[in-house]
N, C-alpha and C positions, 0 to 999 in steps of 0.2 A: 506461476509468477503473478505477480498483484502488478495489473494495469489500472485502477481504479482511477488514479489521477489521470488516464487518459483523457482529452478532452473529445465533444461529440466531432470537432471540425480535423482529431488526428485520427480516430477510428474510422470516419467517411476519405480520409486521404490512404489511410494501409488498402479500406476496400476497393479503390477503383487502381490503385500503381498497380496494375496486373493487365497481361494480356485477354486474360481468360476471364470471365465474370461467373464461377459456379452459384447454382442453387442457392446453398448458403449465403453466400455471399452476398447474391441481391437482394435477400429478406432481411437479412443485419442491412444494408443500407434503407430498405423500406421505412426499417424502424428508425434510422436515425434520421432520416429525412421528415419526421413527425418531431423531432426535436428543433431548437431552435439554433441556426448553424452561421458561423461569422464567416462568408463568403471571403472577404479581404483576409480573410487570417488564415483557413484554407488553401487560398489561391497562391500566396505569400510563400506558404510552406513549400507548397509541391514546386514552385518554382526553385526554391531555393535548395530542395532537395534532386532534383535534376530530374524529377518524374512529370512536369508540368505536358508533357506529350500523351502519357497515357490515363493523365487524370483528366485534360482534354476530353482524349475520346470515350473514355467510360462514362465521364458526365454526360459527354454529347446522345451518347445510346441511352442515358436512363432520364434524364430528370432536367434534362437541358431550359426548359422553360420556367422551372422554380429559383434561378441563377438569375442576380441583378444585372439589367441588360450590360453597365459597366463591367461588374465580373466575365459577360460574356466576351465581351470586345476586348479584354485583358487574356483571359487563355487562346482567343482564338488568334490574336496577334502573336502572340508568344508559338501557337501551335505552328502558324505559317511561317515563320522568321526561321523556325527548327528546318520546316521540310527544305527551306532553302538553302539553309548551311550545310543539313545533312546532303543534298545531294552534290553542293558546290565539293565540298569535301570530297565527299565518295570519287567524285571524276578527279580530282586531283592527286587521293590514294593509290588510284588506277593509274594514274602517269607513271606516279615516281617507281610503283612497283616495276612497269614493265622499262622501266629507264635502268633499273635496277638487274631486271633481268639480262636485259641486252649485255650486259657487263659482266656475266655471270657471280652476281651477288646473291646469295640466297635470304631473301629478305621475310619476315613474316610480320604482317598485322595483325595488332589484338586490339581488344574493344572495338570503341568507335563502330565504326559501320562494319569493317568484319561482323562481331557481337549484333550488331542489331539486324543486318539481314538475315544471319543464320540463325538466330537464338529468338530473336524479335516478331522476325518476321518481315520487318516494315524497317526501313532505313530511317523512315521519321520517327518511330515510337520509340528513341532510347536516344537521349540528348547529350550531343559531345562537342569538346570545342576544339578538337586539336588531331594529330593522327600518331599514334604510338608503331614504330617497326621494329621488330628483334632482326638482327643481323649479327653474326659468328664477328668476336671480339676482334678477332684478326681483318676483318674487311670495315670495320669502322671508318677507320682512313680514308677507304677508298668512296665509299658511301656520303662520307660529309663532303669530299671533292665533288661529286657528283650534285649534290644538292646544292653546292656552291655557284657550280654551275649554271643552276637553275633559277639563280639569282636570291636565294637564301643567305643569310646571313645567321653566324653561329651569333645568339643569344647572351647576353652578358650574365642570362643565370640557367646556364646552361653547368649540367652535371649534377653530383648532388654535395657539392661541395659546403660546408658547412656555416651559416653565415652567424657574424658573429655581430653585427651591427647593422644588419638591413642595407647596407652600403655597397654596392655594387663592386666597388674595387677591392676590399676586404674580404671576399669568397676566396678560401683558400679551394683549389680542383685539385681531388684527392682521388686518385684512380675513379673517375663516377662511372655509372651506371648506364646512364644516357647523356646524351648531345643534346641541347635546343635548337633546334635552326626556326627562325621566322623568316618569311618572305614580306619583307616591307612593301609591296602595292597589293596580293592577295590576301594578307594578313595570314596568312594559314600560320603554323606552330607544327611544326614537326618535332618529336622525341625520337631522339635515334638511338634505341640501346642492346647491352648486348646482355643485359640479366634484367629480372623483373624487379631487384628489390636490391638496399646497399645489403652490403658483402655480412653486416653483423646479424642481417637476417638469416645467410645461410643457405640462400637458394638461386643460387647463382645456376644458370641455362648453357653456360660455355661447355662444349664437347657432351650435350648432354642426349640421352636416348630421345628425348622429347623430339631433336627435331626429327629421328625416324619415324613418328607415330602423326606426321603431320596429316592432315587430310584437304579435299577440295570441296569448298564450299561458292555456292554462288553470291556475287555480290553486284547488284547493278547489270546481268547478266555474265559478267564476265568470273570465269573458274581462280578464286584465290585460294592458295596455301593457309591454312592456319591453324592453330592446338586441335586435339583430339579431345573428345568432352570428357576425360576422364583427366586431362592436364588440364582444358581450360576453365574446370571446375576449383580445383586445387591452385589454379596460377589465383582466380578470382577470392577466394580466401585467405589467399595471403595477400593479396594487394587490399582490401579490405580490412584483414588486420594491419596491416601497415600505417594505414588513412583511419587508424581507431574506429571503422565504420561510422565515419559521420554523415554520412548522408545514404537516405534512404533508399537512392538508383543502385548504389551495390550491391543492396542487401538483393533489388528485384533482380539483377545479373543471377544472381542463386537459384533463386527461386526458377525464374526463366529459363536457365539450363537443363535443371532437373525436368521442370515440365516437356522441355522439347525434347530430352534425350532422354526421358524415364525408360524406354525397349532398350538402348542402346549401354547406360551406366552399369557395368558390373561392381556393384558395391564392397565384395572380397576387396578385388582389386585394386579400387581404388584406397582404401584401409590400409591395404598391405604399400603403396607407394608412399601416401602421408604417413605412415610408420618407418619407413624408410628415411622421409627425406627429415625428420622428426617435427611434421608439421599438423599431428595429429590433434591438438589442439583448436589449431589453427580451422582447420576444416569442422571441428565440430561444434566451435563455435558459428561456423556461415550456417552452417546446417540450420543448426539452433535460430537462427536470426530468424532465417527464408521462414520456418515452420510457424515461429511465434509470432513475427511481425505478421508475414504474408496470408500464412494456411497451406502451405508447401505441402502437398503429399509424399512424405516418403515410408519405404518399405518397412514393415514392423517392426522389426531388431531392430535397424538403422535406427528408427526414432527412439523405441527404448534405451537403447545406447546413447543418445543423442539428450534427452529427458533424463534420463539417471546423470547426466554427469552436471555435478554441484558446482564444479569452477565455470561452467560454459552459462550456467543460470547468474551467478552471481555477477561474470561482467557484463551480461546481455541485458539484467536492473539496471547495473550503472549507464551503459551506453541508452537504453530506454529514458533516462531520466534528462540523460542530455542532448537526446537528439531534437526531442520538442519542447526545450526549454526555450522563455520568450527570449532571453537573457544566454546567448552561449557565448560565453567567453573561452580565446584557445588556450588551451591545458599548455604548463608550463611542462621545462623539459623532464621532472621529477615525477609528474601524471604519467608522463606517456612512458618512461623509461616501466614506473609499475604496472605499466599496464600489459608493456610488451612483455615483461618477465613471465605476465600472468596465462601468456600465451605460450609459452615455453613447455616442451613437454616433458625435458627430464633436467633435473640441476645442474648436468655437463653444458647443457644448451645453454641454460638464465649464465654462467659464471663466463661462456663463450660468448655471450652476446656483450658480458659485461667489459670483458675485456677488448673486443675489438670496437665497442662503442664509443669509451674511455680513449683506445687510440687514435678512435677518428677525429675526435672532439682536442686528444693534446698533440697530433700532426695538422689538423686546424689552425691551430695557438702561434706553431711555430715557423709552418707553412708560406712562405715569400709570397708578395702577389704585386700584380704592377704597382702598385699603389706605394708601397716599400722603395720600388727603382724610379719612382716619382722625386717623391718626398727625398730620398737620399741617393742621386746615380754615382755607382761603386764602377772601376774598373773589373772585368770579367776573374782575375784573379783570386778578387776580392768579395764576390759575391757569396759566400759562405758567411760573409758576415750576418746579412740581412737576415739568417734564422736567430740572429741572436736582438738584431733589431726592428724586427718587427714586434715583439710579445714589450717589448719597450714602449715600442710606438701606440702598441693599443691601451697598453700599462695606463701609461701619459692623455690618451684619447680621455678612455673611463672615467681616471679621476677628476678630467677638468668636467666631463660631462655632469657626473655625480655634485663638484662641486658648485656648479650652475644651477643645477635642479635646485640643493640647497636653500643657494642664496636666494631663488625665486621664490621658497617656499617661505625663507623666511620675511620679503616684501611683503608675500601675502597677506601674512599674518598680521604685519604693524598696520597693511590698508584697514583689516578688518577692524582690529581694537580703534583704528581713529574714525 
């Protein structure tokens, strides 16, 4: 692939988002430290890229004194505000887990601190603002009462219900995926869900072997449940394609696993699941990322395999071109719709995803939400109307929205000519 447009300040941000600092790697930094480097623009990225922890500390180990003392006092305030969230967090993960337990709920964390004790290493060096728990679809219920409990409130954008106007009460909830609960004086953000991804993705976790392959990892000392690296490899590439890989902390999650579990990955294996689950794709594009972003080591076929495939190069250019664009504007739903196709591994899948994409998008349309028994309260008999007026009422929104914009645009124009 042609990185040529890379600039000196995104080549010195791919080499330090890593645990590990190899050989290589410190001599390509030598060399770019001989160029001349926009500290603010660096600093800016890796923040905004969720890596500002481990760009921290690899700056801090190599070259910390050629950094403008303001750049300094900017990562390292950023690096301490991490260690502090990250640990507030972790001890309140630890609560709710064993609040969870108590109740015989079988509760599982991914990312967040899970991810960054076991894969990381260091609770601070993988930055997150929220706590994600899988729990069996059927104890949902029981889990949000509990959290309610705990003085959480369920989130008004909670689920993955599809929003059609940014407007809080127009989220039609369409069987989702997750719960939001926030705790209004800890601030925390809890996702409560019982699949990793909505349903057109395909990879739904309900009654699935995954959770017998779970394992115990330590977190903060204390033994948590969570994916096996050969699912939490595969869960992390699909949530990446999900997210179009826009930021570059997912791609390190890739890369990070492989390097901490490279004795333990049996690579058949894993092949033989993402063909299974037809996520093969999917997986070889993270692959592809970790290798070409980071310098990922993986085992020879794997990479050849990995290198030969022409669809994983050509959207790992696109996604390259937009991740360090000054200018990233978000992809309307037509980007992303080709973009998911393109992750697609066989045309049963792209014409599967199309169809239940389309349904979510026209059970959306037509979907009641408070806002409808606002606007118009119907006696309980009569509530079957509201599917027919609501696609009314948004009808009626649009056009008067569109015809305001208009009229604005056309003010405009007479200010200018006078």
């Amino acid at each position: 692939m042609n990185y040529q447009s890379r600039s000196s300040e995104t080549e010195l941000l791919l080499c330090c988002a890593r645990t590990h600092l190899h050989k290589k790697t410190l001599q390509r930094i030598e060399v770019l430290l001989q160029q001349f480097i926009d500290w603010q623009c660096l600093i800016r990225a890796a923040l905004m890229h969720g890596v500002g922890p481990l760009v921290y500390t690899s700056l801090r180990m190599i070259c910390w004194e050629v950094i403008p003392k303001s750049g300094q006092a900017e990562l390292q305030s950023n690096f301490l505000a991490n260690v502090q969230n990250s640990f507030f967090l972790t001890a309140e993960l630890l609560k709710l887990l064993a609040l969870f337990e108590t109740h015989s709920i079988s509760a599982v964390p991914f990312k967040g601190p899970t991810l960054a004790a076991s894969v990381y290493g260091n609770l601070s060096l993988r930055q997150f603002g929220d706590l994600d728990i899988l729990v069996h679809k059927e104890d949902i219920a029981r889990a949000a009462r509990l959290l309610v409990s705990q003085g959480y409130r369920s989130s008004a954008e909670d689920s993955d219900g599809f929003e059609l106007d940014g407007d809080d009460e127009d989220v039609a909830y369409l069987e989702p995926k997750y719960y939001v609960f926030v705790h209004p004086n800890r601030g925390v953000r809890v996702d409560l869900q019982w699949r990793i991804t909505e349903r057109y993705f395909s990879f739904s976790l309900h009654k699935d072997p995954l959770w017998e392959r779970l394992v115990r990892v330590s977190v903060a000392g204390e033994p948590v449940r969570t994916f096996a690296p050969m699912d939490l490899l595969l869960t992390l590439c699909v949530h990446g394609s999900k997210h179009r890989w826009e930021k570059l902390k997912w791609m390190c999650d890739i890369a990070e696993v492989i390097n901490t579990y490279k004795e333990e990955i049996e690579w058949g294996k894993i092949q033989r699941e993402a063909y299974k689950r037809g996520i093969e794709r999917m997986l070889g594009l993270g692959l592809f990322l970790a290798q070409e972003f980071l310098g990922t080591a993986l085992p020879e076929e794997i990479s050849k395999k990995v290198q030969g495939n022409l669809g994983a190069k050509s959207v790992a250019q696109q996604i390259n071109e937009r991740l360090f664009a000054e200018i990233n504007e978000p992809p309307g739903d037509v980007q992303k719709i080709i973009f998911y196709l393109k992750t697609k591994d066989h045309w049963r899948d792209r014409l599967q995803f199309c169809f239940r994409y389309l349904s979510q998008c026209f059970s959306a349309v037509v979907t009641p939400t408070s806002k409808e028994r606002s606007v118009l309260p119907l006696p309980t008999p009569f509530w079957f109307l509201y599917y027919f007026f609501r696609p009314l009422r948004l009808t009626v929104k649009y056009v008067r929205l569109g015809l305001t914009h208009l009229y604005k645009q056309k003010k405009d124009g007479e200010r200018v000519r006078e």
